[in-house]
C-alpha positions, 0 to 999 in steps of 0.5 A: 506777807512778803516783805523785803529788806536791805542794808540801805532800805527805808521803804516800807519793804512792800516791793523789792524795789522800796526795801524796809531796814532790818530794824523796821523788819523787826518792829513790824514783824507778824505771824506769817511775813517772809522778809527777803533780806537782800545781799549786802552788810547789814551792821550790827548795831551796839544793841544788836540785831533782836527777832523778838516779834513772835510767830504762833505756830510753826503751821501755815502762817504762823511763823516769821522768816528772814531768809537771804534772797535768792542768789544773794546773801546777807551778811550781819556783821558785827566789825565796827561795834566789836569792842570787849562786852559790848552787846554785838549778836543776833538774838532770838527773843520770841517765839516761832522765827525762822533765820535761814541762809544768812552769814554773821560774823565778828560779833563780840559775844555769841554769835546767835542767841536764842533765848527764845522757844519753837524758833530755827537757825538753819544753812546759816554761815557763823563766824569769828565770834568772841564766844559761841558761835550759837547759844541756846538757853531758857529763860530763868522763869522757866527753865525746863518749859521752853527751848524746842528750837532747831539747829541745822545745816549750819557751818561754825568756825572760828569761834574763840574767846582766846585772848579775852579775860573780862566780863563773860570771857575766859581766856580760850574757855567759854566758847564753843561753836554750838552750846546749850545750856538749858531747855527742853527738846532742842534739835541740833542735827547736821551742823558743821562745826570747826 
C-alpha cells in the first residue's frame, strides 16, 4: 500500500494531499507499505526516530520502505535535541525495512542504528553525526544469528566524536562512518565515505 508522509502531516497518509506524520508511519507500518516521505525537516524527536514495525520477506509485499518522494528529499535532522548522550538517531529495530534517498544529520549519537536483521540503507546522505554515521551490530541474545543488513550507495561524512568525552564518546576515538560490530552476512558495498 502507498502511504505518504510529511513533516507537518496528520492525515491518515492515504492521499498525498492528507500525509501521515513519520511517527504515525511507523505505528502503522505493515509488510509491503511504500511511505513517500515529502521533502522537508523532519525532527528528530529525544526518543528518536525507531523502524521497528518489521517486514517478512524481502519478496513482493514483504517489505516496508520509506523513501524520499520523487524530486524532494527528507531530511531527519536531529539539531534541536542534540545535546551529550541524548537519544538522537534513526534506529532500525525490525526486520525487512528499507530506507532509501533521505539525508540525517546532526544526530547526537550514530547516525543510523541497525540493530535489526534483513533491513537496507541505500543513496542515503548521513552527516555531522557525533559518532558513526551508521552502526550496525546484533542483538546480545543472538550474536552471530542476525545481521544480513545492506549497505549502499550512501555518502558519510563528517562524522566525529572529537571534543566528546562522556558516556559513549571518546575524544575523536569511537566514531566512524560505517562500523559493524557484530552479525552475520552484512553487505556493505559502494558507500563513500570521508
Amino acid at each position: 500500500v502507498v502511504k505518504y508522509v510529511s513533516p507537518t502531516g496528520t492525515g491518515d497518509g492515504l492521499t498525498i494531499g492528507n500525509p501521515m506524520s513519520i511517527v504515525a508511519a511507523n505505528n502503522s507500518a505493515l509488510p509491503g507499505d511504500h511511505f513517500w516521505l515529502r521533502g522537508g525537516t523532519y525532527h528528530i524527536p529525544l526518543n528518536g526516530i525507531r523502524f521497528i514495525e518489521p517486514g517478512t520477506s524481502w519478496g513482493p509485499g514483504g517489505y516496508i520502505t520509506y523513501e524520499s518522494y520523487p524530486d524532494e528529499r527528507a531530511i531527519f535532522d536531529g539539531a534541536v535535541n542534540q545535546a551529550e548522550d541524548a537519544d538522537v538517531r534513526v534506529k532500525f529495530q525490525g526486520a525487512f525495512v528499507c530506507l532509501r534517498n533521505v539525508e540525517i544529520k546532526n544526530s547526537s549519537l550514530v547516525g543510523v542504528e541497525m540493530v535489526g536483521t534483513d533491513n537496507k540503507i541505500e543513496f542515503c546522505e548521513i552527516h555531522d553525526c557525533w559518532l558513526s554515521g551508521i552502526l550496525a551490530y546484533a542483538s546480545e541474545d543472538a550474536p552471530y544469528t542476525t545481521g544480513r543488513n545492506i549497505i549502499r550507495n550512501n555518502t558519510i561524512y563528517n562524522c566525529s566524536d572529537v571534543g566528546h568525552i562522556d558516556g559513549w564518546y571518546d575524544n575523536g576515538g569511537n566514531a566512524d562512518a560505517i562500523s559493524i560490530s557484530s552479525g552475520v552476512g552484512n553487505i556493505i558495498e559502494h558507500n563513500l565515505c570521508y
